[in-house]
C-alpha positions as CSV (number, residue, x, y, z in Angstrom):
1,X,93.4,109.6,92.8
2,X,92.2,107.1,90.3
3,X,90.3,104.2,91.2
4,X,92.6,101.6,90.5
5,X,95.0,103.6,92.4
6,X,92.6,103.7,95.4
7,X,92.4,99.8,95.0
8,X,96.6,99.4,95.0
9,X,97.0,101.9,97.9
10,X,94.4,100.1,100.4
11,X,95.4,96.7,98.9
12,X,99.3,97.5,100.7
13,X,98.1,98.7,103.6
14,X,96.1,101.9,103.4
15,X,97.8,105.8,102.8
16,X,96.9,106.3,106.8
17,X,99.1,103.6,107.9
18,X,102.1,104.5,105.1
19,X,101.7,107.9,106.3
20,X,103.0,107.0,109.7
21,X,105.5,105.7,108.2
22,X,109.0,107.6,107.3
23,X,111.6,104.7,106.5
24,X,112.1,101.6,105.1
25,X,115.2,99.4,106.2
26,X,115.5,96.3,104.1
27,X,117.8,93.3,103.8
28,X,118.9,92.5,100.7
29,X,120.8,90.1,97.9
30,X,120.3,92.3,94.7
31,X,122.4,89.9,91.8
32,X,121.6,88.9,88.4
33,X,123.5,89.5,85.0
34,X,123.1,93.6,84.8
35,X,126.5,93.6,87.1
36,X,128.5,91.4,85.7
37,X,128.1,93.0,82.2
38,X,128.8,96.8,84.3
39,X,132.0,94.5,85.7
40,X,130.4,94.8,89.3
41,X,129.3,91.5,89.8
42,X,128.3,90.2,93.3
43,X,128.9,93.8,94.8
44,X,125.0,93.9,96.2
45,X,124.9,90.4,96.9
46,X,124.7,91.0,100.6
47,X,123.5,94.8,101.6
48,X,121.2,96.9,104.1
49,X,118.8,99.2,102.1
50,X,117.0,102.5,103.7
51,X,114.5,104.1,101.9
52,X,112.9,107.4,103.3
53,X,109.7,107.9,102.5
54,X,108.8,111.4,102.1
55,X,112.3,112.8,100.5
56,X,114.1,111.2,97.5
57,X,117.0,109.7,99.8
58,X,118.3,106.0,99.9
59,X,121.5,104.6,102.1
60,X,122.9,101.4,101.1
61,X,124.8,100.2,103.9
62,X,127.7,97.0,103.4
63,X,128.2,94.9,106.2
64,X,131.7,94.0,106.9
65,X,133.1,96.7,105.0
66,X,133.2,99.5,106.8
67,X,131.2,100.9,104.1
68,X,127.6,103.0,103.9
69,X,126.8,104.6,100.7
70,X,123.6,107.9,100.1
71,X,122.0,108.0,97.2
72,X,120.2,111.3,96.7
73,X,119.1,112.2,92.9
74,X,122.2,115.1,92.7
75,X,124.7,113.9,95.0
76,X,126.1,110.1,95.6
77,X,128.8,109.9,98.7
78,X,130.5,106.7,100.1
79,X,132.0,107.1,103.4
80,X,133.3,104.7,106.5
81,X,131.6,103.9,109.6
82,X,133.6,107.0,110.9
83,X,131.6,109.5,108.5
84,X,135.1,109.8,106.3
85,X,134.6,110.4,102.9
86,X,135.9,107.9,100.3
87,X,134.0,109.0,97.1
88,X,131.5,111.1,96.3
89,X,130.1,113.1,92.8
90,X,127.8,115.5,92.2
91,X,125.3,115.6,89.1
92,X,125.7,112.0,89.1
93,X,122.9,110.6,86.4
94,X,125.9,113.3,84.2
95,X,128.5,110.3,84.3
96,X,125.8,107.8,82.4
97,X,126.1,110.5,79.3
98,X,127.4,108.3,76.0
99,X,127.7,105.0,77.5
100,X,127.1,101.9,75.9
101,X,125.8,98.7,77.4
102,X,129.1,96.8,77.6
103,X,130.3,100.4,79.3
104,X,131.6,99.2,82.9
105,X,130.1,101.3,85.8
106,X,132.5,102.2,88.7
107,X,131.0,101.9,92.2
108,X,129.4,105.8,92.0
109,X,127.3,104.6,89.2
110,X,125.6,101.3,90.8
111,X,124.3,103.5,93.9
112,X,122.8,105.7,91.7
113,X,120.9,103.1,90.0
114,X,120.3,101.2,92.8
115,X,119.2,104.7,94.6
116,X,116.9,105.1,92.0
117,X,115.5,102.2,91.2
118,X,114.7,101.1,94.8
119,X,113.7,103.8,96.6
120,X,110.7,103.9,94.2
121,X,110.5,100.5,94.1
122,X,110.1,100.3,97.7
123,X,107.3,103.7,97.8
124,X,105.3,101.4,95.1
125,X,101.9,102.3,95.4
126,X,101.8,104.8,98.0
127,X,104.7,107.4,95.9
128,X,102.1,107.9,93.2
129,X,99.4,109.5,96.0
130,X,102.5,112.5,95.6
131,X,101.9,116.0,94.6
132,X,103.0,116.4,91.2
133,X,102.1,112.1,89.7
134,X,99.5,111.8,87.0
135,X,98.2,108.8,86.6
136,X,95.7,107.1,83.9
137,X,94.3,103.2,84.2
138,X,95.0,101.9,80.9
139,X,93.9,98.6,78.9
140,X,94.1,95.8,81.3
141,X,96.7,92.6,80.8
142,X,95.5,88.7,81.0
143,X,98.6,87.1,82.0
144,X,98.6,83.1,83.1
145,X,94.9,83.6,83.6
146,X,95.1,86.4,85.5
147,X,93.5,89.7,84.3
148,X,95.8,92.7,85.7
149,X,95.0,96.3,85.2
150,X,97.2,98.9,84.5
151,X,98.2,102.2,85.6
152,X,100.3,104.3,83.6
153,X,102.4,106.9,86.1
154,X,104.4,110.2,85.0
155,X,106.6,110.9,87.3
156,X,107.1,114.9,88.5
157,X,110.6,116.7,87.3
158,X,111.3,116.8,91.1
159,X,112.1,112.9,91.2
160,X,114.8,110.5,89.8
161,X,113.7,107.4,88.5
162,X,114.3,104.7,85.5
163,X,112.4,107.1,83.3
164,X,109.4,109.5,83.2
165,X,106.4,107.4,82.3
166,X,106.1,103.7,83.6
167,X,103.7,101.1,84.2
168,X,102.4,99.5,87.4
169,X,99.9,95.6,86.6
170,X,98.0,95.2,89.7
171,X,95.9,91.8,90.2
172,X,92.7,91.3,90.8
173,X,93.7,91.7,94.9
174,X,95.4,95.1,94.4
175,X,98.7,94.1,94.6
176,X,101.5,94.5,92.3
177,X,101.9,92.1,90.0
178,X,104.7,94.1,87.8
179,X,106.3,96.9,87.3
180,X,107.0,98.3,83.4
181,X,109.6,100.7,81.9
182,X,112.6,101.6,80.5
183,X,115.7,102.7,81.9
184,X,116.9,106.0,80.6
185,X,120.7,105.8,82.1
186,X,120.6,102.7,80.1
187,X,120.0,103.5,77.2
188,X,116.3,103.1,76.7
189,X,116.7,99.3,77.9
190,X,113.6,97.7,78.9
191,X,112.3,95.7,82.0
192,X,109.5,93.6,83.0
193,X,110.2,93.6,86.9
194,X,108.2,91.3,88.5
195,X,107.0,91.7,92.4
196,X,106.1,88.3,94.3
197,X,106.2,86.5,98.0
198,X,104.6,89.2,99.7
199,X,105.3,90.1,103.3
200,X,103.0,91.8,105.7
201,X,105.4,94.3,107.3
202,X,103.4,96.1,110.2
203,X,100.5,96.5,108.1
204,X,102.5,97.3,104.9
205,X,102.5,94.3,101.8
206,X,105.5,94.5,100.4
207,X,106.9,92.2,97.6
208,X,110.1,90.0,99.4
209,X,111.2,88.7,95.5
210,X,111.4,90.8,92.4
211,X,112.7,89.5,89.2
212,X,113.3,91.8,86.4
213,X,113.7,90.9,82.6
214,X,114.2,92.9,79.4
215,X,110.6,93.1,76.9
216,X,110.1,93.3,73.4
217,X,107.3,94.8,71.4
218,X,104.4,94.6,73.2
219,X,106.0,93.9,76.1
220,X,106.7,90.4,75.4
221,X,109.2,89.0,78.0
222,X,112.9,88.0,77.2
223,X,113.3,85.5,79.9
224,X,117.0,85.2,79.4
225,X,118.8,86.4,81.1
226,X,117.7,87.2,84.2
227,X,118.8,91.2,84.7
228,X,118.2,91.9,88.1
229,X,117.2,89.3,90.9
230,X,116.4,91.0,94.2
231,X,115.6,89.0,97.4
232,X,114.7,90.5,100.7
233,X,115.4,89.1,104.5
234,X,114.7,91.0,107.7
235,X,112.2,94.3,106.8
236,X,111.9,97.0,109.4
237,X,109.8,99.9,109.3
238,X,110.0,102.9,111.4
């Protein structure tokens, strides 16, 4: 484990106290312009998130509509309350082959990125402690005063995420600041996703508000529009 790693890890809560952990169930509004370009629009505005914490596995759970949805990295099913199915695909991240940005997602395709992107989100720092991460501090960032350092991740083959090699900015407290990388499914497109309002969760920090904008060059942010705005309520841990 790196240093700055070492700093990030204790910073959220310590790799004791995450290991005693083995789910994360999270309120949450995910909105912002991404879905309404994929012709989803407000279909996350108001769902339950559960991220495990040891296996690649994320439910995404709508109340009111009879409706709970598993993201694993090679299978995506959608079934009732009653455990019937009412879609489901295998090789999933297959479907994303040749689209286009204006290409509209069906349902199948927003709980795999939403699998995806979250359940990493939601293991950030403790996931790169894994078998298999390599990860490298790299030149530091002064934003708004603040100097954050860097650590550049590579993901193992085993895991699904936005793409291979990403960026974590931690402050000068060990918390994440902001989160850097492209999105392969996309396209290569970027994104700047910002963590804020942090919650102490039973010992765990964990950012309540992300906000997440494309970059250019050096990753100078596009502030409009706004891609992705999550927000979280209630978080249990268990």
């Amino acid at each position: 484990m790196t240093e700055l790693l070492d700093l990030a890890v204790k910073a959220h809560g310590g790799l004791d106290r995450w290991r005693a952990v083995r789910s994360i169930q999270v309120a949450a509004s995910i909105t912002g312009a991404i879905w309404f370009v994929k012709g989803q629009g407000d279909v996350l505005k108001n769902v339950v998130l559960t991220a495990e914490t040891t296996t690649e596995r994320l439910t995404i759970d709508f109340p009111g509509q009879d409706k709970i949805a598993a993201f694993e990295p090679r299978r995506i099913t959608i079934k009732r309350g009653d455990g019937s199915l009412i879609a489901e695909r295998d090789d999933p991240e297959a479907s994303f082959a040749g689209q286009r940005r204006e290409t509209p997602w069906d349902e199948i395709h927003v709980i795999y990125f939403v699998g995806e992107a979250l359940w990493t989100y939601l293991n950030t720092p403790f996931l790169y402690t894994q078998e298999g991460f390599i990860t490298e501090e790299i030149a530091p960032v002064k934003v708004e005063g603040e100097v954050w350092r860097r650590l550049q991740v590579t993901f193992p083959d085993r895991l699904k995420s936005h793409t291979r090699t990403q960026i974590s900015c931690f402050g000068p407290d060990g918390l994440l600041r902001r989160h850097d990388y492209t999105v392969d499914i996309l396209g290569g497109a970027t994104g700047l996703n910002y963590a804020s309002d942090y919650r102490d969760v039973g010992g765990i920090m964990i950012p309540t508000k992300r906000r997440i904008f494309a970059f250019e060059g050096d990753y100078q942010p596009v502030w409009d529009p706004l891609l992705v705005q999550i927000d979280m309520g209630e978080i249990v841990l268990s």
